[in-house]
Residue frames relative to the residue before (quaternion, step in Angstrom):
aa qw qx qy qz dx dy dz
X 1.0000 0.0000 0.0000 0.0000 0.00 0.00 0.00
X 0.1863 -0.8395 0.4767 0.1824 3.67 -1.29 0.64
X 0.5740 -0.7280 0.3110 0.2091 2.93 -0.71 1.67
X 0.6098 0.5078 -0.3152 0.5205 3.33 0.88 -0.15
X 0.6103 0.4578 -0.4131 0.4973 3.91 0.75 -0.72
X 0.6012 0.5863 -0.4078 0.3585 3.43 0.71 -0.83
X 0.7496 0.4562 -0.1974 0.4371 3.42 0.90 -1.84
X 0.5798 0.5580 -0.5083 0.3067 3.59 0.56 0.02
X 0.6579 0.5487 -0.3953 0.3315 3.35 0.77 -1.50
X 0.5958 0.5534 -0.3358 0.4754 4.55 1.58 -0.20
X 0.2894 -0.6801 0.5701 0.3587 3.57 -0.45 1.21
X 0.5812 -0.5211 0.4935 0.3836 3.59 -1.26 0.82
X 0.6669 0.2478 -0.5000 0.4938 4.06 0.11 -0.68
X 0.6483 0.3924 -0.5838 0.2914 3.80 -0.38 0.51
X 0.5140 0.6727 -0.4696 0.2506 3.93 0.80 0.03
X 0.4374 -0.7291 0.4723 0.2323 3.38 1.76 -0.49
X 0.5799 0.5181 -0.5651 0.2757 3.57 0.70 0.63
X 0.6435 0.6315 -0.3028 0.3089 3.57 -0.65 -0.10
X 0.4961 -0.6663 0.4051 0.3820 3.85 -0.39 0.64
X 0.8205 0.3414 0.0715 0.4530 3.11 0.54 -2.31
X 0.2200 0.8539 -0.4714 0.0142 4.17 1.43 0.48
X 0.5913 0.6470 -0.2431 0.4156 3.24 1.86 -1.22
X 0.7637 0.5407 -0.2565 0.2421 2.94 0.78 -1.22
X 0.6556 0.5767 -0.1942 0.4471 3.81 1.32 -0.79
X 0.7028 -0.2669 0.3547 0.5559 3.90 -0.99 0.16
X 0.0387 0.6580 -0.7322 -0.1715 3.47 -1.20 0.37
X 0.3639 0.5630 -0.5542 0.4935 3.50 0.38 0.42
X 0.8230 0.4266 -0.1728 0.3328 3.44 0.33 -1.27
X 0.5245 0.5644 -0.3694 0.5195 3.42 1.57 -1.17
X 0.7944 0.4241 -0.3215 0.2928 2.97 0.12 -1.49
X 0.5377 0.5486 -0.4101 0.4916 4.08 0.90 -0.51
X 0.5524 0.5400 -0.2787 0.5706 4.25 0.99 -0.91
X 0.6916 0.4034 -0.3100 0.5127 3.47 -0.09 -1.19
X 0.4207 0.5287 -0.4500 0.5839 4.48 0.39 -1.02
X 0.7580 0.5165 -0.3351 0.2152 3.03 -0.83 -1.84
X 0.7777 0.3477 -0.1784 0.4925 2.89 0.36 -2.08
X 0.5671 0.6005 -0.3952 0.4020 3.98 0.45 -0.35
X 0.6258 0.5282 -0.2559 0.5137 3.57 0.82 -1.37
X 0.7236 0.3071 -0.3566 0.5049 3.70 0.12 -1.24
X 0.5361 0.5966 -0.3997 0.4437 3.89 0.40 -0.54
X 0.7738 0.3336 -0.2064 0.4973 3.21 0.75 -1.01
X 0.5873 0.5711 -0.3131 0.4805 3.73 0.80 -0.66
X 0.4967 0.6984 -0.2561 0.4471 3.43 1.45 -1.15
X 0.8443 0.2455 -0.1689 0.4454 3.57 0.03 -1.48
X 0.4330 -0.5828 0.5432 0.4216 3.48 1.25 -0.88
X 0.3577 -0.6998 0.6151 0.0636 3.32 -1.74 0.60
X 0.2699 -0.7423 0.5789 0.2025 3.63 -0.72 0.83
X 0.3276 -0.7909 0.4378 0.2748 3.85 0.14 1.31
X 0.6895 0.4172 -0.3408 0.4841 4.01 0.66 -0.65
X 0.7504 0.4962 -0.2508 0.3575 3.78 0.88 -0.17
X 0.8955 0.2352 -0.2142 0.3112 3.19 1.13 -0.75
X 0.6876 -0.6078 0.2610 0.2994 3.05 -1.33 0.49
X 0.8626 -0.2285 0.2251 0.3912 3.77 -1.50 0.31
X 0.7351 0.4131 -0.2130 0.4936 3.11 0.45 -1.91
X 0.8748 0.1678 -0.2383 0.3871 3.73 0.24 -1.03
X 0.5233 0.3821 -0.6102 0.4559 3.51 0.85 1.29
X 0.3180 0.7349 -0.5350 0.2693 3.45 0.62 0.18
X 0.7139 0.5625 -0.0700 0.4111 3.51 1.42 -2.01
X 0.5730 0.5555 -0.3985 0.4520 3.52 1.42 -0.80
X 0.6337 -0.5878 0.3892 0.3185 3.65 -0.93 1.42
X 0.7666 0.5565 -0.0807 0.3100 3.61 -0.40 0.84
X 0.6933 0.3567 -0.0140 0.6260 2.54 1.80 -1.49
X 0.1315 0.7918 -0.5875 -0.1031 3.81 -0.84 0.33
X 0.8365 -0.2323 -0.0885 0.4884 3.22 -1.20 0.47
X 0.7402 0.5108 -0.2139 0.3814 3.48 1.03 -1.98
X 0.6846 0.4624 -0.4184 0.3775 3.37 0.93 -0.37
X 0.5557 0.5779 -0.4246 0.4206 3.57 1.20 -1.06
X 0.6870 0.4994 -0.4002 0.3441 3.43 0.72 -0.84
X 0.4863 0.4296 -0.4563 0.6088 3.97 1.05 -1.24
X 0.7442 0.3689 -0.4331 0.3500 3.66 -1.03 -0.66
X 0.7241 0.4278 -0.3704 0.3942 3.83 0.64 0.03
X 0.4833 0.6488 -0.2861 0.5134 2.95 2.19 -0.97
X 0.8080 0.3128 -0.2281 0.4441 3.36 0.22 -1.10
X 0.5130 0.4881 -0.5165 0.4814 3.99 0.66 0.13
X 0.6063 0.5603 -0.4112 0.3866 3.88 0.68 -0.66
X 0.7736 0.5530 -0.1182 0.2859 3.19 0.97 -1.20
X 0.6797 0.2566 -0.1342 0.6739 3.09 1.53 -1.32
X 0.5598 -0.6379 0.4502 0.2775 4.17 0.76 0.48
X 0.6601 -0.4690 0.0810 0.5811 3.48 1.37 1.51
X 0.6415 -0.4292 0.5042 0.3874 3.24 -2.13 -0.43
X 0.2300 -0.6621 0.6643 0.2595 4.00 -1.34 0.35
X 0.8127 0.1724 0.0025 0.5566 3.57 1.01 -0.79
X 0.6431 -0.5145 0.3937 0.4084 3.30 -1.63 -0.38
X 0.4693 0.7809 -0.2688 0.3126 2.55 1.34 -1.49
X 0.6478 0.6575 -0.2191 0.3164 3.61 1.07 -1.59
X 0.4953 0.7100 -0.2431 0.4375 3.37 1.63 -0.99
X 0.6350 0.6244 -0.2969 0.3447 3.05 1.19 -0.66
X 0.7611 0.4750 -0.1036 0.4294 2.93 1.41 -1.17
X 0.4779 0.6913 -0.3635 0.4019 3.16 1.56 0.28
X 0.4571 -0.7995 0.2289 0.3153 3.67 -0.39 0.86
X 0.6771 0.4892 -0.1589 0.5263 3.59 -0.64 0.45
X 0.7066 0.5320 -0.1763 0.4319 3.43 1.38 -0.68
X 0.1708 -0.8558 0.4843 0.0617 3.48 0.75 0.92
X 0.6149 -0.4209 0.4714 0.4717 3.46 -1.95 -0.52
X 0.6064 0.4220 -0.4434 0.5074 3.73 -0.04 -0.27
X 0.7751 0.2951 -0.4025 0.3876 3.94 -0.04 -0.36
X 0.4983 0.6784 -0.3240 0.4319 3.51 1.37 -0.65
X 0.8037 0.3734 -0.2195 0.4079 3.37 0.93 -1.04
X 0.4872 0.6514 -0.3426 0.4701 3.28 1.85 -0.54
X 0.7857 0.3728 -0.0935 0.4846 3.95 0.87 -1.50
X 0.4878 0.5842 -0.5234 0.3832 3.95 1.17 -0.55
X 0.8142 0.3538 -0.3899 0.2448 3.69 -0.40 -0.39
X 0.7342 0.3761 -0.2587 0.5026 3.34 1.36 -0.77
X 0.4034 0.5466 -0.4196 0.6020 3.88 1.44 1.21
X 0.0844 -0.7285 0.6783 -0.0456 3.47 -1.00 1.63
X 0.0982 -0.6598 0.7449 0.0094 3.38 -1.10 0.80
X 0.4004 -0.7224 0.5594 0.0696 3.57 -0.92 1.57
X 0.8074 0.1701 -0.0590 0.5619 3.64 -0.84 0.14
X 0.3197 0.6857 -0.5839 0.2944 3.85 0.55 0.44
X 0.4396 -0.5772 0.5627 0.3961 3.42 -1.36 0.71
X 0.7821 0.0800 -0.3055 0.5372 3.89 -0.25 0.09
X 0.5065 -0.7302 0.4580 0.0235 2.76 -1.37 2.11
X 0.4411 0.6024 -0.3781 0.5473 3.68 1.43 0.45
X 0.7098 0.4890 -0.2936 0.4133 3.52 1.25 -0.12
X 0.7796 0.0036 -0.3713 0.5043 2.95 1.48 0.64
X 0.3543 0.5471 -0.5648 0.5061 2.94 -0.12 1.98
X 0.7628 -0.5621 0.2247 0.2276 3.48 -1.73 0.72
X 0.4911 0.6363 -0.3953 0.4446 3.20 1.84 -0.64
X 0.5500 -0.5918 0.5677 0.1583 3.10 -1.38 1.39
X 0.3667 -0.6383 0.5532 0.3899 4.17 -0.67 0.75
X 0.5280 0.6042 -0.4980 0.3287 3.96 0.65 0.00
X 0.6620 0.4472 -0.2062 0.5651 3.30 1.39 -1.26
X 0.2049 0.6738 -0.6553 0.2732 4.25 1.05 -0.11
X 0.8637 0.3192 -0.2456 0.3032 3.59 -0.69 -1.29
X 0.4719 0.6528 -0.4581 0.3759 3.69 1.22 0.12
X 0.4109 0.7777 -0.2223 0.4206 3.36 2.09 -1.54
X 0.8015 0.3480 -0.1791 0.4521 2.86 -0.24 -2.16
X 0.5948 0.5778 -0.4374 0.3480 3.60 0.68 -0.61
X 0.7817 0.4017 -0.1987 0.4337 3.27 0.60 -1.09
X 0.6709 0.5030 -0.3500 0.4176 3.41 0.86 -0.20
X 0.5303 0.6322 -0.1603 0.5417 3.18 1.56 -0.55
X 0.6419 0.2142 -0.3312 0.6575 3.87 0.65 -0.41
X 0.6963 0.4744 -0.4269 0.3283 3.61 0.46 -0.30
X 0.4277 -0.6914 0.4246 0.3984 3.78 1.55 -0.20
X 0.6354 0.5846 -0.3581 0.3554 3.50 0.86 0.33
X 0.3679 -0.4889 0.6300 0.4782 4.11 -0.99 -0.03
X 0.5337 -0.5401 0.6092 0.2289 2.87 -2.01 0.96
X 0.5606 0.3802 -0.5888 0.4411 3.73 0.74 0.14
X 0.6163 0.4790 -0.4925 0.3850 3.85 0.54 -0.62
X 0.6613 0.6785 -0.1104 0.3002 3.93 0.85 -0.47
X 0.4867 0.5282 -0.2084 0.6639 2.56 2.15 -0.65
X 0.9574 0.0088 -0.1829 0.2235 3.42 -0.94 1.15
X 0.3973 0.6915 -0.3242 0.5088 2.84 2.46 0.14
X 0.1627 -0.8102 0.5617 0.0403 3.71 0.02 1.46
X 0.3047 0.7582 -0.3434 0.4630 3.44 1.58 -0.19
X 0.8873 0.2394 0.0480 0.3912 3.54 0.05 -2.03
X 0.4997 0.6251 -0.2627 0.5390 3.36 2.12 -0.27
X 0.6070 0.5703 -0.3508 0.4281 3.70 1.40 -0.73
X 0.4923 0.7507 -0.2381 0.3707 3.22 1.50 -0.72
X 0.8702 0.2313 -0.1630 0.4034 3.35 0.64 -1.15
X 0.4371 -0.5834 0.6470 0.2235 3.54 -1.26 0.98
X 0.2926 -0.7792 0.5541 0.0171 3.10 -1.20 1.93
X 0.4732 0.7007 -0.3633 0.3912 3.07 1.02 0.33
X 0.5055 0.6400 -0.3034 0.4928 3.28 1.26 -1.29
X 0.8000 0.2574 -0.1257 0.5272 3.84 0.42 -1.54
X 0.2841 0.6289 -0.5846 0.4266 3.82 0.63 1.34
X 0.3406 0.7136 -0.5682 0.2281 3.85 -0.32 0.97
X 0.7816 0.5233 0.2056 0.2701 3.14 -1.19 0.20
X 0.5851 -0.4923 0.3255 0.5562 3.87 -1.01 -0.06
X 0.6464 0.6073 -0.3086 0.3436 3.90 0.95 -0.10
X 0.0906 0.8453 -0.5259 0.0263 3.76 0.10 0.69
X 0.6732 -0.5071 0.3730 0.3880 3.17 -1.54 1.45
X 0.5974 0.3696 -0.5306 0.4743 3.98 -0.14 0.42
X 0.6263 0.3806 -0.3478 0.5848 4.17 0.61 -0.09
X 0.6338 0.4098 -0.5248 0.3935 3.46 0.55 -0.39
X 0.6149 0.6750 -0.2133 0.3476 3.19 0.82 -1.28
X 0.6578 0.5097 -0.2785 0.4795 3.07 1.16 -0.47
X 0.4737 0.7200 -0.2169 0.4584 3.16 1.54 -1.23
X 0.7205 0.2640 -0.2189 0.6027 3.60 0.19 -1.47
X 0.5357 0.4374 -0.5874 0.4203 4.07 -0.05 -0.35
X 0.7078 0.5515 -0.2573 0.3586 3.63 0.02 -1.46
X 0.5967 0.3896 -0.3564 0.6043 3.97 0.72 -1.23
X 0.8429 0.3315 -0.3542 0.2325 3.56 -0.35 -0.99
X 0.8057 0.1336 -0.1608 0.5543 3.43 1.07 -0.20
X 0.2964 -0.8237 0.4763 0.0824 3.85 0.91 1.69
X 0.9554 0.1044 -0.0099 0.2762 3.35 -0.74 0.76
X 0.3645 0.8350 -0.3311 0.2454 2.69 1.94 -0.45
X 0.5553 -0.6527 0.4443 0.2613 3.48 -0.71 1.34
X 0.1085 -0.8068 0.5386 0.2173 4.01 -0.58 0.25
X 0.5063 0.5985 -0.4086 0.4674 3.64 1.08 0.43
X 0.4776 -0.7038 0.5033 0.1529 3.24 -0.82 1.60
X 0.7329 -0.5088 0.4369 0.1145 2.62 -1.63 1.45
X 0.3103 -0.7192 0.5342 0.3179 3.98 -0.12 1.45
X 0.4138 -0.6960 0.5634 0.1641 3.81 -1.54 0.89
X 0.4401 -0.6877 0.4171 0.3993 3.37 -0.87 1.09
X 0.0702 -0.7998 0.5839 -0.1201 3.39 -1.69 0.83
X 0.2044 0.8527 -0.4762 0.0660 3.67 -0.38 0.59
X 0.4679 -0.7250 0.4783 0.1633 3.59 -0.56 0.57
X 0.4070 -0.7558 0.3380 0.3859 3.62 -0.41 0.77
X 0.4542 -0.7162 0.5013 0.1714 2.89 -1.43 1.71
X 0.4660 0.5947 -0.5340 0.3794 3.75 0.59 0.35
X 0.8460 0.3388 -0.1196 0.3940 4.03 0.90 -1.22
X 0.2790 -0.7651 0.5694 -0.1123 3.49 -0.29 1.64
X 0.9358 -0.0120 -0.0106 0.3521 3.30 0.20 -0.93
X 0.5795 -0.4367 0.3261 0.6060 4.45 -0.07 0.00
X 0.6597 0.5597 -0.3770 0.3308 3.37 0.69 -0.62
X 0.6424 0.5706 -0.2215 0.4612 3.24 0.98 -1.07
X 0.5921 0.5009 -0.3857 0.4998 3.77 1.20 -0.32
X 0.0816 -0.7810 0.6164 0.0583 3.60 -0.94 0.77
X 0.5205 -0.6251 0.3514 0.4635 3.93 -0.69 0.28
X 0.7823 0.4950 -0.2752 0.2594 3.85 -0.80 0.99
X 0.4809 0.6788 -0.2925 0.4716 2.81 2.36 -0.56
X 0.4073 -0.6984 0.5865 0.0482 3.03 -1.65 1.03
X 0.0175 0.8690 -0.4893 0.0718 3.54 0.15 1.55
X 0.2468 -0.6910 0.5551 0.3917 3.68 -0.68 -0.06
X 0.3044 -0.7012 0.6272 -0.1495 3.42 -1.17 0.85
X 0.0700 -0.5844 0.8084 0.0060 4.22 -1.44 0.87
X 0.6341 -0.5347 0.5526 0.0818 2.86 -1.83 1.62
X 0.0337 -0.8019 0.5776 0.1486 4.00 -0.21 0.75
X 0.8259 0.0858 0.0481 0.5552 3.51 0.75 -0.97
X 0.1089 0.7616 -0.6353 -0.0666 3.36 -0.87 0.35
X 0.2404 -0.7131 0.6563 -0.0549 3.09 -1.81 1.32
X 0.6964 -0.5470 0.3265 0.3304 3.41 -1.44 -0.14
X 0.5624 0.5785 -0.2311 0.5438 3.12 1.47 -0.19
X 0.6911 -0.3087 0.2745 0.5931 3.71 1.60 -0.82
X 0.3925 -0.6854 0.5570 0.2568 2.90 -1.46 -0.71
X 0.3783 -0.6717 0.5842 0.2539 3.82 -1.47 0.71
X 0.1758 -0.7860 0.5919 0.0309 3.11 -1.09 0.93
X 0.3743 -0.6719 0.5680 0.2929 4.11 -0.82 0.97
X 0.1198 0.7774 -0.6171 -0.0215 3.38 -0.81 0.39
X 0.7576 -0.3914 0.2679 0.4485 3.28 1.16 1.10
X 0.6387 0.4559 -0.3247 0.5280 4.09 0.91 -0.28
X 0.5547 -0.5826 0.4428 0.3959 3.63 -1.23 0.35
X 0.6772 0.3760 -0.2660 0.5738 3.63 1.49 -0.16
X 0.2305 -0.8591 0.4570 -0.0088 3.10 -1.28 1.01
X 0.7839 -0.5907 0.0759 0.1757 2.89 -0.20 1.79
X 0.1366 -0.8114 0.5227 0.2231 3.83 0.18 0.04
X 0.1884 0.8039 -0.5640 -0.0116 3.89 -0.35 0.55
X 0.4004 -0.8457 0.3441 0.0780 3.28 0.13 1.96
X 0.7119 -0.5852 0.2952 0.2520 3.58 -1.00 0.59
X 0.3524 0.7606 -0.2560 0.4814 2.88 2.24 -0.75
X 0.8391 0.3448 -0.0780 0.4133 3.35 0.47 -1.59
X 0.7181 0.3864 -0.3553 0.4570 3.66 1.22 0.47
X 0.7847 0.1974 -0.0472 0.5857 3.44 0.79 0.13
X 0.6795 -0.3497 0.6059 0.2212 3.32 -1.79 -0.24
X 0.4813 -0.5048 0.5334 0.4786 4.23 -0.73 0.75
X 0.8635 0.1353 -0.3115 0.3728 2.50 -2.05 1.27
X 0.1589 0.7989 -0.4798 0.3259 3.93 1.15 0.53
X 0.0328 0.8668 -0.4742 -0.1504 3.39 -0.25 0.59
X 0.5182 -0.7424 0.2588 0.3366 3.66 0.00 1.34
X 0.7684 0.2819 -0.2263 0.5281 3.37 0.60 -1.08
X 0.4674 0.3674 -0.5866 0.5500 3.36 0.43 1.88
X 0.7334 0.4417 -0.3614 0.3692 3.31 0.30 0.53
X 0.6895 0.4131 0.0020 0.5949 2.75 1.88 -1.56
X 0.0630 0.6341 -0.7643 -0.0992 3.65 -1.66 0.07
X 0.5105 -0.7327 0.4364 0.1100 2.52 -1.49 0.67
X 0.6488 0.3705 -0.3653 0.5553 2.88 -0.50 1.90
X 0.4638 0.6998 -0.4181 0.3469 3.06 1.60 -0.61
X 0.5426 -0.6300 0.4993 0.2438 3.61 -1.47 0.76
X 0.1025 0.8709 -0.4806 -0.0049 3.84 -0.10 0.34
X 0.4441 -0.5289 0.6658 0.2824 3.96 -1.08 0.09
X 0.1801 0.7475 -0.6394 -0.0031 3.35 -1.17 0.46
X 0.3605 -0.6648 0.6134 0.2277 3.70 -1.41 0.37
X 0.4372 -0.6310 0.6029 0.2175 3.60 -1.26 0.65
X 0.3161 -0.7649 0.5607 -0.0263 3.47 -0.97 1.35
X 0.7389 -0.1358 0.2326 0.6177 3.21 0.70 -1.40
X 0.3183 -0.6924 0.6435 0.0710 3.19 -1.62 0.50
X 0.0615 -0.8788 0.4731 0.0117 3.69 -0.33 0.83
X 0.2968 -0.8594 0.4101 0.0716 3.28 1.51 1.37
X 0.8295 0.2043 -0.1304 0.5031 3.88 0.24 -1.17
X 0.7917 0.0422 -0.2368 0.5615 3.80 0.64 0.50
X 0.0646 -0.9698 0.2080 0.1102 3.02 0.97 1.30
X 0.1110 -0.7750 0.5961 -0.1779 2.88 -0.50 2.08
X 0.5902 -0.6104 0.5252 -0.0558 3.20 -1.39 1.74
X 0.4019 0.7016 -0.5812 0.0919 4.12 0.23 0.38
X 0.3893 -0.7903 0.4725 -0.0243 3.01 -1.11 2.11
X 0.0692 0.6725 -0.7277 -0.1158 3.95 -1.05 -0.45
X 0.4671 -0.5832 0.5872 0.3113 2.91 -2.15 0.74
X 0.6687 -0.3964 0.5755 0.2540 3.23 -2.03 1.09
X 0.2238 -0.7094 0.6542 0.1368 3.68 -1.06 1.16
């Protein structure tokens, strides 16, 4: 399953991160929050026969009604073989085509540029290069080997500048290549289950969930989350989120233990 397809179908102001969400334009959040979703989503790419409404909705180009024809019309004709096919979806002109073709993957397509980042405008840069190189552009696709070979400069012309090539050769040599960082190993101590089990000195590891002006809450594995006051990162007037990010991995030390309204007070590990 992809975590992301999952996370789209949740408007982002319902995830609940953030101190002050209420307090600010929601007209505006909510246009920011899109944004940031869309490039996220444009980012990893989209598998056109696989995904759903909600997370074509985000691919630049597409809004609701199209995501929906483009699901309509895979039912019907028994998916997409190409990009090209996009075309033939209704409602879907040349200006959205060009807006959504690059960040649409089509698996098992007869041209292996269809599922990958290269943009079908930039297709004939491909054939170019595979061609002085004597090779099929399917043999070219992912051979990082035969891509080292070619001087992007040479294929600078035009509406195409040596920052698109560049892209070009990144993309062939490594096709598809996810751009979301590898998740880092992490584990919470396997000794503490419950508030009880926490005593005042222990050294737990712990991920920033929220941070506020007052501090920040740290997971340390309990259904309650920790409180590690501002006090304990700085000098008065410390501003937390300079010290902290969110998510950031951290050591902490148990202060206190608030057993009957259980409260969590945390410090950072010197």
């Amino acid at each position: 399953m992809d975590p992301l397809a999952e996370l789209v179908k949740i408007d982002p102001k319902n995830l609940g991160i953030g101190q002050y969400q209420h307090d600010v334009d929601q007209v505006l959040l909510k246009e920011k929050l899109d944004n940031t979703v869309e490039a996220c989503v444009n980012s990893v790419g989209v598998n056109l026969n696989t995904a759903s409404p909600y997370l074509l909705r985000y691919v630049a180009g597409i809004g609701p009604q199209l995501a929906a024809n483009i699901v309509s019309w895979r039912s019907e004709n028994g998916g997409f073989r190409s990009r090209a096919e996009l075309k033939k979806v209704p409602r879907l002109g040349a200006k959205a085509f060009e807006q959504c073709a690059g960040f649409l993957r089509v698996k098992g397509a007869d041209n292996p540029l269809d599922d990958s980042a290269v943009h079908p405008e930039s297709y004939f840069v491909v054939d170019r290069m595979a061609a002085d190189l004597g090779v099929s552009v399917k043999e070219l696709v992912g051979n990082a080997e035969l891509c080292s070979k070619i001087t992007a400069e040479r294929y600078v012309s035009g509406d195409v500048g040596l920052p698109t090539v560049n892209d070009i050769l990144k993309e062939l040599a490594k096709p598809g290549l996810d751009p979301r960082e590898a998740a880092s190993d992490f584990a919470f101590a396997d000794d503490i289950h419950e508030i009880e089990d926490l005593k005042v000195g222990m050294e737990l590891p712990g991920i920033v969930t929220n941070i506020t002006a007052f501090g920040a809450f740290v997971d340390i594995g309990l259904h309650e989350n920790g409180l590690l006051h501002v006090s304990q990162l700085g000098p008065r007037g410390t501003d937390p989120s300079k010290v902290l990010k969110l998510h950031q991995q951290i050591v902490v030390r148990v202060l206190g233990v608030d057993l009957e309204r259980n409260r969590i007070s945390l410090g950072i590990k010197k």
